[in-house]
C-alpha positions as CSV (number, residue, x, y, z in Angstrom):
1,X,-3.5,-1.0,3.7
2,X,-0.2,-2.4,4.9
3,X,2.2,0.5,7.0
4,X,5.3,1.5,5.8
5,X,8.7,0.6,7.5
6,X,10.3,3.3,9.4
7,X,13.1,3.0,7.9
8,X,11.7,3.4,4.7
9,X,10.1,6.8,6.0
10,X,13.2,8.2,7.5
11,X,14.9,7.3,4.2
12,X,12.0,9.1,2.5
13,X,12.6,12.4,4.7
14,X,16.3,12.4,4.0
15,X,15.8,12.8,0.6
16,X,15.1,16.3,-1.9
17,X,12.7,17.4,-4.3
18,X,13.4,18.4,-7.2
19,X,10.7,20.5,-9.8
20,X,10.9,18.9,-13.7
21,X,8.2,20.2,-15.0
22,X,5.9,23.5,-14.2
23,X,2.3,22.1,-14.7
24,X,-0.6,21.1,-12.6
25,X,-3.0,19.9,-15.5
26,X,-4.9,17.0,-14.1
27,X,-3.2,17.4,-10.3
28,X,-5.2,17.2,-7.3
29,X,-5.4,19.9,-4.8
30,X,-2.6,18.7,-2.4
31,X,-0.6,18.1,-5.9
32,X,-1.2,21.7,-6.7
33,X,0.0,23.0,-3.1
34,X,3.5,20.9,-3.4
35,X,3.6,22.7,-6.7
36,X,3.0,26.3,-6.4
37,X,5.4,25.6,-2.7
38,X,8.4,24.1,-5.2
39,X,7.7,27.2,-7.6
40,X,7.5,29.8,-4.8
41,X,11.4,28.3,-3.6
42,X,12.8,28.5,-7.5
43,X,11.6,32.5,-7.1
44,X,12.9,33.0,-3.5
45,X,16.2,31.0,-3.9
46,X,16.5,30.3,-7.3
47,X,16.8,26.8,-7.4
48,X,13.9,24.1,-8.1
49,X,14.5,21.6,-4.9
50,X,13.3,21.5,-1.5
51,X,14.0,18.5,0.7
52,X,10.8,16.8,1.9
53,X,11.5,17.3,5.7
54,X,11.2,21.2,4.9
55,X,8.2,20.2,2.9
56,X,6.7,18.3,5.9
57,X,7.0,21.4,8.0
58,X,5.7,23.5,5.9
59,X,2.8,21.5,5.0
60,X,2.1,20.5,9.1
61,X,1.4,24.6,9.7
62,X,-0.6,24.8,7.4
63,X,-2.6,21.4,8.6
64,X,-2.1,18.6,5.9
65,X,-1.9,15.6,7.3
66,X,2.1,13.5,6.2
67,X,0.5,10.5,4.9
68,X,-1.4,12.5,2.4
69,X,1.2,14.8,1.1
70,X,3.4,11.4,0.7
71,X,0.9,10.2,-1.4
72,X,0.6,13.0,-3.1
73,X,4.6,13.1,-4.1
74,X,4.1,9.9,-4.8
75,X,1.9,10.9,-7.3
76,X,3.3,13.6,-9.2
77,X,6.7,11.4,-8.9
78,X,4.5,8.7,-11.0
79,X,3.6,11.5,-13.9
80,X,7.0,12.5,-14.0
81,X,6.7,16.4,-12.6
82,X,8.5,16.1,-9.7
83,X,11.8,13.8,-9.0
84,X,12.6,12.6,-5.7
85,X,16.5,11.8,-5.1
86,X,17.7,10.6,-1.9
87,X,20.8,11.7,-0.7
């Protein structure tokens, strides 16, 4: 498998998350964990979105590795739960 640019993956860190839909039917368990994190913010802050840098941290303390949890937006961006807009 081919590596990304780094500019692509800067570009990728710049941008937010935003929560469209509330489900994790089908979703694996990293899928679940991005999830239940962009549900925990809408109840602490009140809004849906995260950016993915704060996601990266997050996810690095507790151990996943980054290409995974790209993957794994990736993923849920492909069966429309989440949306990633870049700012």
């Amino acid at each position: 498998m081919a590596r990304k640019p780094k500019k692509e993956n800067q570009r990728m860190l710049k941008a937010v998350v935003v929560l469209l839909r509330n489900t994790t039917w089908k979703c694996g368990r990293v899928e679940r964990l991005i999830v239940e994190y962009l549900q925990s913010h809408l109840i602490k802050f009140g809004t849906p979105r995260s950016s993915i840098k704060e996601i990266t941290q997050y996810f690095a303390v507790n151990g996943k590795s980054r290409s995974e949890l790209f993957d794994a937006l990736k993923r849920l961006e492909r069966r429309r739960i989440i949306e990633i807009r870049e700012i």
